[in-house]
C-alpha positions as CSV (number, residue, x, y, z in Angstrom):
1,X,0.7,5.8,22.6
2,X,-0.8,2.8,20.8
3,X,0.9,0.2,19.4
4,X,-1.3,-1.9,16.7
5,X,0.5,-4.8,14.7
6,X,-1.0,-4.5,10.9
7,X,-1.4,-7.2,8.7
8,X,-2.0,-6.8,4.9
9,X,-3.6,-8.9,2.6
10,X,-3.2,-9.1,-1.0
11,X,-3.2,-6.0,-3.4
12,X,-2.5,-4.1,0.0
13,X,-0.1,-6.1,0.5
14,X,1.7,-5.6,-2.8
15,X,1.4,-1.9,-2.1
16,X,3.2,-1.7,1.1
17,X,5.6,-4.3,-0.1
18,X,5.5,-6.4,3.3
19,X,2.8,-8.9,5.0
20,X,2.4,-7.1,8.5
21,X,5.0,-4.5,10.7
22,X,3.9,-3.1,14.0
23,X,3.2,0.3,14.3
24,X,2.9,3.5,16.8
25,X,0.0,5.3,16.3
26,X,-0.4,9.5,16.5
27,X,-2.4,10.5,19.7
28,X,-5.3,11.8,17.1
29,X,-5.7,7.9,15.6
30,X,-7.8,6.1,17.6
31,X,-10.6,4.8,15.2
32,X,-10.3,2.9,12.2
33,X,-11.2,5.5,10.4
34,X,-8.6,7.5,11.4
35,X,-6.1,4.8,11.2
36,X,-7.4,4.3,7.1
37,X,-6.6,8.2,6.8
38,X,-3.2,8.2,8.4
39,X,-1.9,5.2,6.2
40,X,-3.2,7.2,3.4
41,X,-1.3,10.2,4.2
42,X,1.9,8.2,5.5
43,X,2.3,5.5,3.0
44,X,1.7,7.1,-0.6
45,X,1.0,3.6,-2.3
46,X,-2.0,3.2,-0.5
47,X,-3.4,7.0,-1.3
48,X,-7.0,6.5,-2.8
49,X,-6.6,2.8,-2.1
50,X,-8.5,2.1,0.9
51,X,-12.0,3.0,0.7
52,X,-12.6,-0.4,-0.6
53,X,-11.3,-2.0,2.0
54,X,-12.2,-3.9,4.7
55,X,-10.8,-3.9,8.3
56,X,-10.7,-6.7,10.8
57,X,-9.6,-6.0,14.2
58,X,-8.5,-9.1,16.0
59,X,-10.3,-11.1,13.8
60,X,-13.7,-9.6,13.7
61,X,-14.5,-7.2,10.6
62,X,-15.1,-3.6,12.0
63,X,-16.8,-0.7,11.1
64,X,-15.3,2.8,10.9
65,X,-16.4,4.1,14.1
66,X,-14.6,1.4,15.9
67,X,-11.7,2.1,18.6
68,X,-8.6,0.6,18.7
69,X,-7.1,-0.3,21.6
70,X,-3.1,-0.8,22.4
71,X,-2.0,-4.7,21.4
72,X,-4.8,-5.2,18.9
73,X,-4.4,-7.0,15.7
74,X,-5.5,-5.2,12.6
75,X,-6.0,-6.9,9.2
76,X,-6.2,-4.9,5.7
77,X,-8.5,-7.1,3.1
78,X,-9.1,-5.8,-0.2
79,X,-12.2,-6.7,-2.2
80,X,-11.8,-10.0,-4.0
81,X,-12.3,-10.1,-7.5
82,X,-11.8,-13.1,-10.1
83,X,-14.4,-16.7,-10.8
């Protein structure tokens, strides 16, 4: 089992309705990918909400294909809008 701590930024954030919590992840998450569609599925105030964002794992922005690894730090950022 891997054990990821989550942090959520903004509009995410406000979804979840809490900064960070540390998860357990399923055996079949081990990408981010996979981690994007089991919060979706797991957390309905994030359904449809995630394609937009972007992850950083332990401070360096990922792609999907990336692999997470137990211990890692993974950051939720939503686009930013305003000017």
């Amino acid at each position: 089992m891997i054990r990821i701590k989550l942090l959520y930024f903004a509009g995410v954030r406000d979804a979840v309705g809490k900064p960070e919590e540390t998860v357990e992840l399923p055996s079949e998450v081990r990408s981010v990918v996979e981690l994007s569609g089991h919060m979706e599925k797991t957390r309905a105030a994030l359904s449809g909400r995630l394609d937009s964002v972007r992850f950083a794992v332990n401070e360096t922005f990922v792609d999907g294909e990336h692999v997470l690894s137990d211990g890692d730090v993974v950051a939720l950022i939503p686009p930013v809008a305003g000017g």
